[in-house]
py3Dmol code that shows the C-alpha trace and the ligand (Angstrom):
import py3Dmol

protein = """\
ATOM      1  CA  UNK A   1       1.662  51.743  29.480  1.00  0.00           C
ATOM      2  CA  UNK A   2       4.134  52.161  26.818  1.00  0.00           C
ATOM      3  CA  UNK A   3       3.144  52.979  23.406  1.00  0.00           C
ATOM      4  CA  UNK A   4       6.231  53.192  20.833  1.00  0.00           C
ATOM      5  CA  UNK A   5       4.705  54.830  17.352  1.00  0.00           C
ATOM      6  CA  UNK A   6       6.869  55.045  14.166  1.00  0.00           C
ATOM      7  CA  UNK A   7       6.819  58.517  12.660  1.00  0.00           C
ATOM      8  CA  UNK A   8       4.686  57.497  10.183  1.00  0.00           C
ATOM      9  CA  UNK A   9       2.094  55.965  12.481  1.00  0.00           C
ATOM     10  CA  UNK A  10       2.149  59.329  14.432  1.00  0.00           C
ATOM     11  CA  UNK A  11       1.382  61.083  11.261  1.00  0.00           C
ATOM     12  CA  UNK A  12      -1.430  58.753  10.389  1.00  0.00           C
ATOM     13  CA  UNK A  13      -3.194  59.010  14.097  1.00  0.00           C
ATOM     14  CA  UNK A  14      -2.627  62.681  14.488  1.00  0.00           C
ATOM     15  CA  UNK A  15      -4.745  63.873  11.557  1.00  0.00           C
ATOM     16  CA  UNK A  16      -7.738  61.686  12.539  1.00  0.00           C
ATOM     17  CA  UNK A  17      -7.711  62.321  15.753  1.00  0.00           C
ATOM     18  CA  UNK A  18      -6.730  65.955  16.667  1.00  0.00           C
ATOM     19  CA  UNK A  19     -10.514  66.894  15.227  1.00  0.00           C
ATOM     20  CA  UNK A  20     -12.550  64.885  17.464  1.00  0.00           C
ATOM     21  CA  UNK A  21     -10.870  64.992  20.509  1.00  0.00           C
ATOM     22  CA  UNK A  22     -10.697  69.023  20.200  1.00  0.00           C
ATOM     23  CA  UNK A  23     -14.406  68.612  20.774  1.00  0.00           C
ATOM     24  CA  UNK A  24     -14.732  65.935  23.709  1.00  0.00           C
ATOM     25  CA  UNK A  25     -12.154  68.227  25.575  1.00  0.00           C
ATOM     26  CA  UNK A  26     -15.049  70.893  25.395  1.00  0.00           C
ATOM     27  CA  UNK A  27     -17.777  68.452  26.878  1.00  0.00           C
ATOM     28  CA  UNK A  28     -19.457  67.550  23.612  1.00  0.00           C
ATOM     29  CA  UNK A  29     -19.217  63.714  23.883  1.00  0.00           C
ATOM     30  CA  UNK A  30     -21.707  63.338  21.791  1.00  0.00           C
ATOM     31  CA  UNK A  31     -20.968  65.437  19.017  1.00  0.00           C
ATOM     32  CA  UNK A  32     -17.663  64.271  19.253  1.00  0.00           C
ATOM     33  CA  UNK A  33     -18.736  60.472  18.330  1.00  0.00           C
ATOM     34  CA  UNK A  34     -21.078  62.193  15.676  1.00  0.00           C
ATOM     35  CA  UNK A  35     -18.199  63.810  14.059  1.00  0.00           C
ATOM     36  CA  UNK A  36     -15.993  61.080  14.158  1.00  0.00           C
ATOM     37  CA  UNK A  37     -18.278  58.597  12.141  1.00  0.00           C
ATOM     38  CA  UNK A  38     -18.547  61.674   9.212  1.00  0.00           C
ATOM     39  CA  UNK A  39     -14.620  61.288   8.916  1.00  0.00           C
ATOM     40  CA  UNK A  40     -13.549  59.442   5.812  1.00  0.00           C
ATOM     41  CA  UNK A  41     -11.334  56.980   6.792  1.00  0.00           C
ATOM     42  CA  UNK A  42      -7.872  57.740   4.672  1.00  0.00           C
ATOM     43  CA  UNK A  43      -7.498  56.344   1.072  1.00  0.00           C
ATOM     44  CA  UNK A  44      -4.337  54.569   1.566  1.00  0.00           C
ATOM     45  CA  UNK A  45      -5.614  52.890   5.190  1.00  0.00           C
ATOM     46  CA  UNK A  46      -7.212  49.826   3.705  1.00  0.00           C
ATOM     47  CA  UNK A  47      -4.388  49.220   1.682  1.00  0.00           C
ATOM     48  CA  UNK A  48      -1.544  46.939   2.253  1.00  0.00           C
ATOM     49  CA  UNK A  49       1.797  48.240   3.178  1.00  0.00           C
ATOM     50  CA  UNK A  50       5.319  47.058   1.770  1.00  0.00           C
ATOM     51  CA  UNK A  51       8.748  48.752   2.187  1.00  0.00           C
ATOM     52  CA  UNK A  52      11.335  48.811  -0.820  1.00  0.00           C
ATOM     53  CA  UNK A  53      13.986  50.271  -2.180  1.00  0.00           C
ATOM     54  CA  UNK A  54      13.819  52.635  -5.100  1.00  0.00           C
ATOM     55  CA  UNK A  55      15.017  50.793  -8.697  1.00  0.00           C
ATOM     56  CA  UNK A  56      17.003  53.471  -9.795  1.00  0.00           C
ATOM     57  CA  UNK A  57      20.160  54.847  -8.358  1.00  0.00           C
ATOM     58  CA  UNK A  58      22.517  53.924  -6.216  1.00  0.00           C
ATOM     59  CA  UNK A  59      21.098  56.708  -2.975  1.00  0.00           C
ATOM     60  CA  UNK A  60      18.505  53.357  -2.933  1.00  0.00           C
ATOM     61  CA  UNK A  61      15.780  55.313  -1.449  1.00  0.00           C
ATOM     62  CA  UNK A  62      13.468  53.740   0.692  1.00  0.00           C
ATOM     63  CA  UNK A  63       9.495  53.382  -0.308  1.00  0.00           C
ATOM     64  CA  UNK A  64       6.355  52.161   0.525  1.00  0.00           C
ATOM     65  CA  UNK A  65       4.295  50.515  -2.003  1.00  0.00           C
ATOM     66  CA  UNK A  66       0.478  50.292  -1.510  1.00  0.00           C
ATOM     67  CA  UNK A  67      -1.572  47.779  -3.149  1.00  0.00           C
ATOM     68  CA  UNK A  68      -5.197  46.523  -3.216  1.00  0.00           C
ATOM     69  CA  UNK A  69      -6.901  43.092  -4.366  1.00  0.00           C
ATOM     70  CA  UNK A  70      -8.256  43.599  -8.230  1.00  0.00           C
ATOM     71  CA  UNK A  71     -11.751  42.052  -7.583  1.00  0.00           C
ATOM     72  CA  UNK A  72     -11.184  40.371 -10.713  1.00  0.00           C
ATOM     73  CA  UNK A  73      -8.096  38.937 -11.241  1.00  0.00           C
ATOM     74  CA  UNK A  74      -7.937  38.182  -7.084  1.00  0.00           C
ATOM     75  CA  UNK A  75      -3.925  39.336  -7.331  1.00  0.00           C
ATOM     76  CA  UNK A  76      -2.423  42.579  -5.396  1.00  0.00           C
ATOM     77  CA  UNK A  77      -2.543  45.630  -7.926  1.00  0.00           C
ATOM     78  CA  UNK A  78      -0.114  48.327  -6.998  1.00  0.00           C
ATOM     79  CA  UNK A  79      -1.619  51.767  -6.506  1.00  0.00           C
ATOM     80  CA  UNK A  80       0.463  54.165  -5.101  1.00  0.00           C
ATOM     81  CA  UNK A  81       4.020  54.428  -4.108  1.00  0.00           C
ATOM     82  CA  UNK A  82       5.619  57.203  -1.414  1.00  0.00           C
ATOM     83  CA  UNK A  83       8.857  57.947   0.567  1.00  0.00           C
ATOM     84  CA  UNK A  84       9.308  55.980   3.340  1.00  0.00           C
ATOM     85  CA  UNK A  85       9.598  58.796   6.644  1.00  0.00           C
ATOM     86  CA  UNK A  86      11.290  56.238   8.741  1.00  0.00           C
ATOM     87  CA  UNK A  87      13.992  55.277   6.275  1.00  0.00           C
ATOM     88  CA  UNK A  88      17.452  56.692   7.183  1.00  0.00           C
ATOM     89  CA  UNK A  89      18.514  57.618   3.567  1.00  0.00           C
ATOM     90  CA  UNK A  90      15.422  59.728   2.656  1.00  0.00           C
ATOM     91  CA  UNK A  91      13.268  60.221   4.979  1.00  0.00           C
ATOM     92  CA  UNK A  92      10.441  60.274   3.668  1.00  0.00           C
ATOM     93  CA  UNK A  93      11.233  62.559   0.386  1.00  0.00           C
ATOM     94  CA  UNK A  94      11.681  60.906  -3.133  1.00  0.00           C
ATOM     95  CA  UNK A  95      13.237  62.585  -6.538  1.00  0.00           C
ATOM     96  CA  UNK A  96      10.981  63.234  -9.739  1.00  0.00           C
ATOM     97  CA  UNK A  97      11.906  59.668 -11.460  1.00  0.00           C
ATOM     98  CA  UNK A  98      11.424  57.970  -8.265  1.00  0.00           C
ATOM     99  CA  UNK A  99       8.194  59.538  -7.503  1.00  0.00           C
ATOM    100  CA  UNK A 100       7.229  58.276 -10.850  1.00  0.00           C
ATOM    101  CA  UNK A 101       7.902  54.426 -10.297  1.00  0.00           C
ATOM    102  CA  UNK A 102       4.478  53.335  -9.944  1.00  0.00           C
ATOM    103  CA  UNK A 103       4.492  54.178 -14.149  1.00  0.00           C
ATOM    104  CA  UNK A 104       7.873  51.851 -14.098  1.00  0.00           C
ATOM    105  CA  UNK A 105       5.876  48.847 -12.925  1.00  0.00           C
ATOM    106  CA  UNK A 106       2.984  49.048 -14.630  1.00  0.00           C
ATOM    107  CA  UNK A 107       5.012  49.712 -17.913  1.00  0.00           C
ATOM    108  CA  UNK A 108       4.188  47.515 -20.986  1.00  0.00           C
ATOM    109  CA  UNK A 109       8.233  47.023 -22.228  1.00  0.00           C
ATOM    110  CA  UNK A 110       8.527  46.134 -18.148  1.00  0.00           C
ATOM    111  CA  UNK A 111      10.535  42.611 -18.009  1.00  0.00           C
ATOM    112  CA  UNK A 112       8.527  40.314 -15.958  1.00  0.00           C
ATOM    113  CA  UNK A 113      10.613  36.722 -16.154  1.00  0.00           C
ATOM    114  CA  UNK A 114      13.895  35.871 -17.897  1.00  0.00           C
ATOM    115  CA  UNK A 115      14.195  36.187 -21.403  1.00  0.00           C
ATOM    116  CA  UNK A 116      16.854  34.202 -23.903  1.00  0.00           C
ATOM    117  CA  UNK A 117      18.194  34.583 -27.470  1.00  0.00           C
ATOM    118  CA  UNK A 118      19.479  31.686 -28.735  1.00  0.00           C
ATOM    119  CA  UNK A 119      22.337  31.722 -30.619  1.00  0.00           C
ATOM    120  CA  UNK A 120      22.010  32.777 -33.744  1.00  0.00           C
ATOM    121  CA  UNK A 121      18.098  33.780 -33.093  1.00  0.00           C
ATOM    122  CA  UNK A 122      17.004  36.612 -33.751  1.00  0.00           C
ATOM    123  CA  UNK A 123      14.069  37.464 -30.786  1.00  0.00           C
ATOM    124  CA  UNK A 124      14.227  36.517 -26.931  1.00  0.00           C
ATOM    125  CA  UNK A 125      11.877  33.992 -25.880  1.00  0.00           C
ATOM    126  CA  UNK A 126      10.482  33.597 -22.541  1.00  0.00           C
ATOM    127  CA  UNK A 127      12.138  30.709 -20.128  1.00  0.00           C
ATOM    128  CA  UNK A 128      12.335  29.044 -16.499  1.00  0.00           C
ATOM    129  CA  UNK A 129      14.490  30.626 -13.463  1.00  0.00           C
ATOM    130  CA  UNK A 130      15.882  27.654 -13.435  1.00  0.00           C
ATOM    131  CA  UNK A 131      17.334  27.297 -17.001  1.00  0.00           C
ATOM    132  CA  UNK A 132      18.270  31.131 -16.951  1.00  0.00           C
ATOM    133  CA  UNK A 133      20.179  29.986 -13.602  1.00  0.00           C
ATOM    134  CA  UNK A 134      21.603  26.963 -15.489  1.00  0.00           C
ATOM    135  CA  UNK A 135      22.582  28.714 -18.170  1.00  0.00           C
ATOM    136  CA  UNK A 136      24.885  31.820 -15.863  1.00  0.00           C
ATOM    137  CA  UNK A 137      26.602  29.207 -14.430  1.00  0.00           C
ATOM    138  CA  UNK A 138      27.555  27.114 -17.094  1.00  0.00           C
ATOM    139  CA  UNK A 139      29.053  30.105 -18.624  1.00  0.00           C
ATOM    140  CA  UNK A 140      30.219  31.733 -16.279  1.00  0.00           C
ATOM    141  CA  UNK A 141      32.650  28.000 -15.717  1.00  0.00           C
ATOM    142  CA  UNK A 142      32.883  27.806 -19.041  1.00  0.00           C
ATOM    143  CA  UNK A 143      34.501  31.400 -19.402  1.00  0.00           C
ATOM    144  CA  UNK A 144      36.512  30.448 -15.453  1.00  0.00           C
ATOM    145  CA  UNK A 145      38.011  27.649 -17.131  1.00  0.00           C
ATOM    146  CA  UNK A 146      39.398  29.149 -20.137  1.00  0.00           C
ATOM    147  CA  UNK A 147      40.412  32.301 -18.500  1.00  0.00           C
ATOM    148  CA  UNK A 148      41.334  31.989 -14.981  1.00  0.00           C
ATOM    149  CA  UNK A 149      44.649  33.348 -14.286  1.00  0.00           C
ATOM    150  CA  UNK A 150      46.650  31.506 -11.233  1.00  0.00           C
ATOM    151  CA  UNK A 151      49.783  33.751 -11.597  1.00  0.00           C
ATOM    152  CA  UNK A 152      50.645  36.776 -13.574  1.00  0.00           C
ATOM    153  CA  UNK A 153      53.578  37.531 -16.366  1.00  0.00           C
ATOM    154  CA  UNK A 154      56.176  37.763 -13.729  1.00  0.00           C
ATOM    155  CA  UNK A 155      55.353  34.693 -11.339  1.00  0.00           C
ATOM    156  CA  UNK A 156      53.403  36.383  -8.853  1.00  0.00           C
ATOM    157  CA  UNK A 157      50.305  34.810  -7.714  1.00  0.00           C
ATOM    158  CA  UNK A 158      47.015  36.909  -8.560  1.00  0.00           C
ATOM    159  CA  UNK A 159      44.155  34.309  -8.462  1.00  0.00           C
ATOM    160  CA  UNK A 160      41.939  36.591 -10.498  1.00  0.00           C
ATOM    161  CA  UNK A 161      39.475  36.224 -13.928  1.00  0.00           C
ATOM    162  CA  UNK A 162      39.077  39.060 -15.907  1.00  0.00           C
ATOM    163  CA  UNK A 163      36.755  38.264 -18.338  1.00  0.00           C
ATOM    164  CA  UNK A 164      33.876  38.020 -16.665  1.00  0.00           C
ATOM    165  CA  UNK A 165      32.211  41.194 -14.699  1.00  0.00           C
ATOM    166  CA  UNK A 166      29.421  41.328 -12.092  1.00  0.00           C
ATOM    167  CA  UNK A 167      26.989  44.007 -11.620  1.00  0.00           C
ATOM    168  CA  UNK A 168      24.572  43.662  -8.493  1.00  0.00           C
ATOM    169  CA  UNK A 169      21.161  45.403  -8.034  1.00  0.00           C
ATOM    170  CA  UNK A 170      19.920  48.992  -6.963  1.00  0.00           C
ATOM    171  CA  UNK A 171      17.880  47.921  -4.083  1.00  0.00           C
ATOM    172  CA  UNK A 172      19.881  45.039  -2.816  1.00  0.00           C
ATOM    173  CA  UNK A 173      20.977  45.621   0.820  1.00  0.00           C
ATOM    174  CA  UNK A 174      24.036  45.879   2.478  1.00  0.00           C
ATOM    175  CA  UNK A 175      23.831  42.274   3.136  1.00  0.00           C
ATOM    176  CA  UNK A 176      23.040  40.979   0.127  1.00  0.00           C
ATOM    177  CA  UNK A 177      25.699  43.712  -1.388  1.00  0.00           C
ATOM    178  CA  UNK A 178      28.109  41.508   0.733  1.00  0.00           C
ATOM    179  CA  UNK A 179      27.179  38.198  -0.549  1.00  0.00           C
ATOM    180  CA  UNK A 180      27.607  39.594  -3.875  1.00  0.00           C
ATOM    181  CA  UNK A 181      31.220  40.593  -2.955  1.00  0.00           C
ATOM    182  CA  UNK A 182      32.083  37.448  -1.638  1.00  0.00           C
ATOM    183  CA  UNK A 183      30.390  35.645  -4.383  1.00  0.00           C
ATOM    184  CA  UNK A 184      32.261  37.326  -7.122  1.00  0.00           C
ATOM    185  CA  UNK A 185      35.685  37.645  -5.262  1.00  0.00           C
ATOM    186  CA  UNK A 186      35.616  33.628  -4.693  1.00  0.00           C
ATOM    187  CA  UNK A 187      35.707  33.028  -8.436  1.00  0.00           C
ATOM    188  CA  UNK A 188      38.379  35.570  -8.674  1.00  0.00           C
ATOM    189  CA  UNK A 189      36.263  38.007 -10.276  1.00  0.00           C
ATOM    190  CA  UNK A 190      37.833  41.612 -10.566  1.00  0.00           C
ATOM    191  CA  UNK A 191      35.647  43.341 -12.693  1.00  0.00           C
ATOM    192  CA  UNK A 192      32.358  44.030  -9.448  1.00  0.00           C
ATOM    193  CA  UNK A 193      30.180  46.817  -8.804  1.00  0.00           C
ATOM    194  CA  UNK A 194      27.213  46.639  -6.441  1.00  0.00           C
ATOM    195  CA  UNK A 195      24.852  49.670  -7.496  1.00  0.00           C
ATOM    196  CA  UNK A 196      23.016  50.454  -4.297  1.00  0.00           C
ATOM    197  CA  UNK A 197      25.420  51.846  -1.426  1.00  0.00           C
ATOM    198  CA  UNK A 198      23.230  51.259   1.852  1.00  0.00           C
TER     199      UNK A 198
END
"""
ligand_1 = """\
8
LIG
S 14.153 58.412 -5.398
Fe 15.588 59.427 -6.784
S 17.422 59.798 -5.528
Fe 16.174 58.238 -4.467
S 17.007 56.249 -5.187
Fe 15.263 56.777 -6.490
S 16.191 57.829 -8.254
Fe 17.717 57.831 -6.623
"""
view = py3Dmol.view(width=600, height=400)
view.addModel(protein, "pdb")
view.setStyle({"model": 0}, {"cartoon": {"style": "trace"}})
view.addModel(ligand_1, "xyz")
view.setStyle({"model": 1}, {"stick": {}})
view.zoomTo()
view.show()
């Protein structure tokens, strides 16, 4: 039979088991069994697993982020957050701020939902995905309209708007970076950067 492990799983068996079966290799079947139920099961193994990518910079570390049902609120708290040893960019290893992300979500100035300022306001209120959504667009055509540029000075065609920039996320992928890319260079959008380089 073929059994394919993940590093990570290997490192997760091998601890609990190298112990036990030390002792059943010396006849003490028993004992062995004994032993095993005095082994505290590992804090993080009745958590649940998710991979991400780290917020901050563009080497877009991968992570895994543990988490564990608050009996009272019946939502997924976050508890812990590590280096993800099968992701190809880090292997496993994370940097000072990224090691500290799990105090970046749970941070009280964290931004949970779009926010607006109406014009002339003077504090952002909370509002829908949908009107924030709304609201990009109709700008964004607003500014496309006024500003697109079909040919330059001399007559040459250039297709391009200049006045408005894009600036994609840290942990998007490579194929979201390329939907970006297309995204922006369809309006004629010059101004693009897409932070995360994986
Ligand atoms: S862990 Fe550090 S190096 Fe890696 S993406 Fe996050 S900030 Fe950058």
């Amino acid at each position: 039979m073929n059994v394919e492990l993940s590093r990570r799983q290997f490192v997760i068996g091998a601890g609990a088991g190298a112990a036990g079966t030390a002792l059943g290799a010396f006849g003490f079947g028993e004992v062995e069994q004994a032993y095993a139920t005095t082994i505290r099961p590992f804090k993080l193994a009745s958590l649940k697993e998710a991979r991400n990518t780290c917020p901050y910079c563009s080497v877009s570390c991968g992570m895994i982020l543990y988490s564990k049902e608050n009996p009272q609120t019946k939502k997924m708290d976050l508890v812990h957050i590590e280096g993800d040893v099968d992701h190809p960019v880090n292997r496993g290893t994370l940097c000072p701020k990224g090691a500290a992300a799990l105090d970046f979500v749970h941070s009280k100035t964290r931004v949970h939902y779009p926010m607006h300022r109406k014009p002339g306001g003077d504090k952002f209120e909370r509002v829908s995905w949908d009107f924030a959504l709304d609201r990009i667009a109709k700008l964004i055509k607003e500014d496309r309209d006024a500003n697109f540029m079909e040919k330059n000075k001399d007559g040459a065609t250039v297709n391009r708007l200049t006045t408005t920039g894009l600036l994609g996320g840290c942990a998007a992928s490579n194929e979201s970076g390329w939907l970006t890319y297309k995204f922006a260079r369809s309006l004629g959008i010059v101004q693009l950067d897409n932070q995360a380089r994986i």
